[in-house]
N, C-alpha and C positions, 0 to 999 in steps of 0.2 A: 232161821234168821236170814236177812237180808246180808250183804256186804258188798257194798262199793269201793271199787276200787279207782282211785285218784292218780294219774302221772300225764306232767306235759312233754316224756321226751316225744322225740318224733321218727324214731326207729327204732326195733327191736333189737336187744343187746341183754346181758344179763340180769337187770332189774327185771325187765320185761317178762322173760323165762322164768325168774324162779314166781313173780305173779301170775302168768299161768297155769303155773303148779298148782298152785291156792285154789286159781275156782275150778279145776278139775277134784281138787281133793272135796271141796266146802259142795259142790253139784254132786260127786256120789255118795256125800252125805243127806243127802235130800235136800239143802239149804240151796239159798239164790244168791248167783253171783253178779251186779251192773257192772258196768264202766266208764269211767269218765277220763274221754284223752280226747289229744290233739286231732283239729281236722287236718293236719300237716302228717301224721303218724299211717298210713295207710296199709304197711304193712301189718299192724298189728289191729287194726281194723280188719282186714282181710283174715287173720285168724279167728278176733272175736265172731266176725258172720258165719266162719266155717263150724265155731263149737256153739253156735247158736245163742252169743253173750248179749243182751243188751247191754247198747249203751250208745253216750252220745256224743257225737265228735264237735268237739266246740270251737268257735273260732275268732274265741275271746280270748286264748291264752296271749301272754306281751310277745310281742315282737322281737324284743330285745331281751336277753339274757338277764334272769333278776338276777339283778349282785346289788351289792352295799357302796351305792355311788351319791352327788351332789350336785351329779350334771341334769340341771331344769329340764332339756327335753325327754332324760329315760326315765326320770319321777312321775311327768306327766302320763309316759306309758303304762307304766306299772299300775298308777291310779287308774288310769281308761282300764287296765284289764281287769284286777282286782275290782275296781266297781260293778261292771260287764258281768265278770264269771259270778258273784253271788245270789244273784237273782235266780241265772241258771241252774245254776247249781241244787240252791234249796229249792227249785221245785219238782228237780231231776230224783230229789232224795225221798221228796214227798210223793212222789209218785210212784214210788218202787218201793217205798214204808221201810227204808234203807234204816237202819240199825247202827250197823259200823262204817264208817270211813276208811281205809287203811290208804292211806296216802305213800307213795312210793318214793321217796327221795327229796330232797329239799331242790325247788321250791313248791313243789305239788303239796309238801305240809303247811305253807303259808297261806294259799287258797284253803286247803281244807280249812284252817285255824279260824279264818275271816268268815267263813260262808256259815259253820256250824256253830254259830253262839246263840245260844240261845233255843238251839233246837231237840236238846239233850241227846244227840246223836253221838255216839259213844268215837275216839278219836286215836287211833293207831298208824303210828309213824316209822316206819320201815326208812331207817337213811341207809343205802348203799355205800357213801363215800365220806371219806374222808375229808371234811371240810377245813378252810381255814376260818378258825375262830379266834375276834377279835375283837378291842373297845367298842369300836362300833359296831358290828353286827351280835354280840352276845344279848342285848336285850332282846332283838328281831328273834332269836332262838329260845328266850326266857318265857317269851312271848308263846310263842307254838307249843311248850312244853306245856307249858301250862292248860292247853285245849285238849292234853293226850292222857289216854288212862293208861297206853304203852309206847316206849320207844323203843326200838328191836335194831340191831345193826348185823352184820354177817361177820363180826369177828369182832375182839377183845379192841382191837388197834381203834375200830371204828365208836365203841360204847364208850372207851375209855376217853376221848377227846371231847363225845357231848357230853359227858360228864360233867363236864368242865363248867357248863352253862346251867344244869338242871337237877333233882335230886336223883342219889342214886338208885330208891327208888323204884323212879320211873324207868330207869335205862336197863336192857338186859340183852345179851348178847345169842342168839341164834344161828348158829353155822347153816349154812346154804346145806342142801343136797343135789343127788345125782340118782334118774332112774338107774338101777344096778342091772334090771333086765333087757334098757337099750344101750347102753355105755357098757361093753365085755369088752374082754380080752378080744382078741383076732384068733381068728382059726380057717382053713380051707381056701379054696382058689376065690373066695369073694373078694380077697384085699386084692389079687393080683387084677380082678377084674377095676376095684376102684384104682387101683396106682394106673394101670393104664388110661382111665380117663381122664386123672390128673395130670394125664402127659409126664410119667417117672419111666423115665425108659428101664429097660430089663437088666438089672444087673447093676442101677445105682440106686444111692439109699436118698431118703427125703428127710428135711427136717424142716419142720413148722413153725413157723409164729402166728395163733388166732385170734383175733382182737378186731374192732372196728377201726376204721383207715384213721388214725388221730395220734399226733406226735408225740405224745406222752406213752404210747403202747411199747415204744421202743422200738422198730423194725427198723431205724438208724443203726442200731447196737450191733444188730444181726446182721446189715450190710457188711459193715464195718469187720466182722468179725470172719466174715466169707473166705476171702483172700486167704486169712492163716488156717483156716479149716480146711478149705482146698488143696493147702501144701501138703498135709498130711494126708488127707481124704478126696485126693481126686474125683470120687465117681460120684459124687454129693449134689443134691438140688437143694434149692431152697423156695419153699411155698410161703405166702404171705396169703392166709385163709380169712377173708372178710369182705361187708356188703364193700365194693367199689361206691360210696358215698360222697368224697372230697376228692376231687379232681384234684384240684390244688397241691395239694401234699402228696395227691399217687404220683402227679408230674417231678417231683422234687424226688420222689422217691426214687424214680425213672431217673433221674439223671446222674444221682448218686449211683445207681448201679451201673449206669455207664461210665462215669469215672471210676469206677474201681474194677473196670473191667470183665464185668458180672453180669452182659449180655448173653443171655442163654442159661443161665443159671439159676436167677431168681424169677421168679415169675408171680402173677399177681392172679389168684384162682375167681375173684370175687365170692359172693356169700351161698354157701356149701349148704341145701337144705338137709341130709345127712350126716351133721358135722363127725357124727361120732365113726361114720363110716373111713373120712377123711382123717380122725383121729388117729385110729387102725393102722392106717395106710402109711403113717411118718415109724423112723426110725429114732424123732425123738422131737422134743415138743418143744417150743419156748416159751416163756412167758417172760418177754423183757420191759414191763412196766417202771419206767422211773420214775415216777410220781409215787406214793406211799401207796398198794394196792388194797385196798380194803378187804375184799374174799375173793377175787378172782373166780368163777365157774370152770374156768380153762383149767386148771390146777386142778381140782377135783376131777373133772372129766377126763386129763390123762391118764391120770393114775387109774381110773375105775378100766382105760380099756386097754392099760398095763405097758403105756408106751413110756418108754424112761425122760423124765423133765428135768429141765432146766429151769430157773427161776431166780429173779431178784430178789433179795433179801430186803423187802421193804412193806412195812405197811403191817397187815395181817399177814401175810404168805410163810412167815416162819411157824406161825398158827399153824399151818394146814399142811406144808411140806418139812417132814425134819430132814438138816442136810445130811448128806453120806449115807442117809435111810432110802429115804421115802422120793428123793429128789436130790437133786445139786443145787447150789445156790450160789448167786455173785451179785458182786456189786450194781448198783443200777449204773445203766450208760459205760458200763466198764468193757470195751471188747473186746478184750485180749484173755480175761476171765473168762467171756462167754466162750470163745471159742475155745481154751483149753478144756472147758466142761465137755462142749459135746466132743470136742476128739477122746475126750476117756472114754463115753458112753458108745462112740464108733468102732475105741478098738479096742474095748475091754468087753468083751462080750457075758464073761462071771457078770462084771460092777451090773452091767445093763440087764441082764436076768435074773438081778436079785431087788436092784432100783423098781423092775417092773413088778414081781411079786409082791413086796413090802408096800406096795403104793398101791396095789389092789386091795389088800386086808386092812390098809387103814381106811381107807373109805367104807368097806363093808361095815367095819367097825362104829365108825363115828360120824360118814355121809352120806349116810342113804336120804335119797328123796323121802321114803314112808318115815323117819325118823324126823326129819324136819319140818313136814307139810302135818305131823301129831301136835307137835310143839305148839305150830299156830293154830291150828283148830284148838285144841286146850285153850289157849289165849282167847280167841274167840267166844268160846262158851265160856267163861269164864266173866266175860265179858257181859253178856246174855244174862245172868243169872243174879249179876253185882245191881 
C-alpha cells in the first residue's frame, strides 16, 4: 500500500517525529511512504530527501493560521488556499496510487477532507492536540470526521474531547512511543563528554526544559522558579533545549532572566540533533507545559533515559507519568511547586533513583516505539483490506 502523509506545520517538533516513525516502520514493511508539507518546513524536508521520501512541498498552504474567524480578508485566504491545494493535492495522490491519507493534526485534516471526496481514498486523522471545541467550529470538525475511517489521538485527554463532535466509534486513543535502543539509561564518560559541550561545568548539576521556543511550553515557570532552587542548590544550571525559532519570545525570555538575576545560569542551547544524548546529560527534566498537554514525547523520553521528571499535571500527562512513581507533578505556571520538586529530586538521591527506574519499566512496558508504530500499521492494513 501507498500512504501519504499530510501536515502544514513548518518545523519539526513531535507530530513530525512520531510521523517519521510511520514511514520508517510502513518502508520496512515493503509499503510506500509520500508526503505532502509546507515549502516553509525545510527542516523536515531535508529529512524526507535524506530517507529518500517523496514528496511535495507546496506553497498553497494559507498564510494565516486556520482558525474559526469572520474577519473578510482571512476567509478570502483560507478559500485562495483550500481551492489552490485540491487540485494539487489529488493529482499528487494519483500519481503515487496513494491509498491512505493520514493527515497529521488539524488543520492538515481539513485539506485532507476537501481534496479526497470523491476519490475513495481511505482518510486517517492523527490530532496531536488538544483543541478548543466550540458552537461554531463543531460542524467544521463534524465535517472532517465524517471523511475519516479513523481518528487516533496520543492520549485519553486528546480522544476524549473530539469525542465530543463525532461518533465513538470513529475515535480511538494511541499512545506515542520511544526508540528503547536510542533513548537508554546514561552510562560511561560519554555523558561527561556531552555535559561538557553543553557548557555544565564539572561539579554542577543541570536541569532541562525541552520544548519548541513557544510561551505555552512553560520556561517562564522554570525562570521563575531558579531563584528558590538556587537557594538550596547552588551549583545548578539551567538548559532551555529547542530550535532557537522566535526571536521574540527568546528576547523576553532573555530579560526575564536578567531580572531575576539569572545571568550565567540559564542558558539557551538551541535544537540538540541528539536530544537523547542531551537528555542523559541533565540531572532532571521538565516539562512545564500550561496549556492541557496532550502526550508530550519529552515525558516519555525522560523516563526511557532514566533522568528523574518533572511535570504539569495537565492535559494527558497524568496518562503517562503517575506522580511520586514515575515522575513529580505540579500545577501548571505554579513556581514555587516546580521548584520545591526539583530540590527533592536534587537532594534526595533514594526519591531520584527509584523516580528513574520506575520511569524506565513503564515505558518498556507500555511505550515502546515497536508497540506503537504495530498499532498503526494494523490500522493501516486493516484499512487495505475493508
Amino acid at each position: 500500500m501507498t500512504v501519504l502523509y499530510l501536515l502544514d506545520s513548518t518545523t519539526v517538533s513531535g507530530a513530525e517525529i512520531v510521523m517519521l516513525g510511520y514511514i520508517d516502520a510502513l518502508r520496512a514493511e515493503g509499503h510506500t511512504a509520500v508526503a505532502y508539507i509546507s515549502e516553509h518546513n525545510h527542516r523536515l524536508a531535508d529529512v524526507l530527501r535524506a530517507r529518500e521520501v517523496p514528496f511535495l512541498a507546496t506553497r498553497h498552504f494559507s498564510r494565516e493560521l486556520i482558525r474559526t474567524t469572520v474577519k473578510p480578508g482571512a476567509l478570502r485566504e483560507f478559500i485562495r488556499s483550500f481551492t489552490s491545494v485540491r487540485p494539487e493535492l489529488r493529482d499528487f495522490i494519483r500519481h503515487h496510487g496513494v491509498q491512505i491519507v493520514h493527515s497529521i493534526s488539524y488543520p492538515a485534516s481539513l485539506y485532507a477532507a476537501l481534496s479526497i471526496r470523491g476519490t475513495g481514498v481511505r482518510h486517517v486523522w492523527h490530532e496531536h492536540n488538544i483543541k478548543r471545541i466550540h458552537r461554531f467550529n463543531r460542524p467544521i470538525y463534524r465535517f472532517v470526521a465524517r471523511s475519516c475511517t479513523h481518528v487516533i489521538g496520543p492520549s485519553d485527554a486528546v480522544t476524549r474531547n473530539l469525542a465530543r463532535t463525532m461518533p465513538d466509534a470513529v475515535v480511538r486513543t494511541v499512545y506515542n512511543g520511544i526508540d528503547l535502543q536510542r533513548f537508554v539509561p546514561a552510562s560511561g564518560a560519554r555523558i561527561d563528554v556531552v555535559r561538557g559541550a553543553l557548557g555544565i561545568r564539572e561539579g554542577s548539576r543541570a536541569v532541562g526544559l525541552f520544548g519548541q521556543m513557544l510561551p505555552y511550553k512553560g520556561h517562564t515557570t522554570l525562570i521563575d522558579a531558579a531563584p528558590r532552587i538556587l537557594v538550596a542548590c547552588p551549583d545548578v544550571q539551567f538548559l532551555l533545549v529547542g530550535a532557537l525559532e522566535n526571536p521574540p519570545y527568546q528576547d523576553e525570555l532573555q530579560a526575564r532572566i536578567t531580572e531575576r538575576g539569572l545571568a550565567g545560569r540559564v542558558r539557551f542551547t538551541g535544537w540538540q540533533p541528539n536530544v537523547h544524548e542531551t537528555m542523559r546529560a541533565m540531572d532532571a527534566i521538565v516539562v512545564g507545559t500550561t496549556t492541557p498537554e496532550p502526550a508530550s514525547l519529552a515525558l516519555m523520553e525522560a523516563m526511557a533515559v532514566g533522568t528523574p521528571l518533572v511535570a504539569t499535571r495537565t492535559g494527558g500527562t497524568p496518562e503517562i507519568v503517575s506522580d511520586e512513581e514515575t515522575g513529580l507533578l505540579f500545577a501548571p505556571g505554579q513556581a514555587d511547586q516546580l521548584a520545591d520538586r526539583i530540590i527533592r529530586i536534587l537532594t534526595d538521591s533514594t526519591l531520584s533513583r527509584t523516580l528513574s527506574a520506575a520511569g524506565r519499566a513503564r515505558v518498556e512496558t507500555r511505550f515502546s516505539l515497536q508497540r506503537h508504530n504495530l498499532a498503526v500499521l494494523k490500522l493501516y492494513g486493516g484499512l487495505e483490506k475493508s
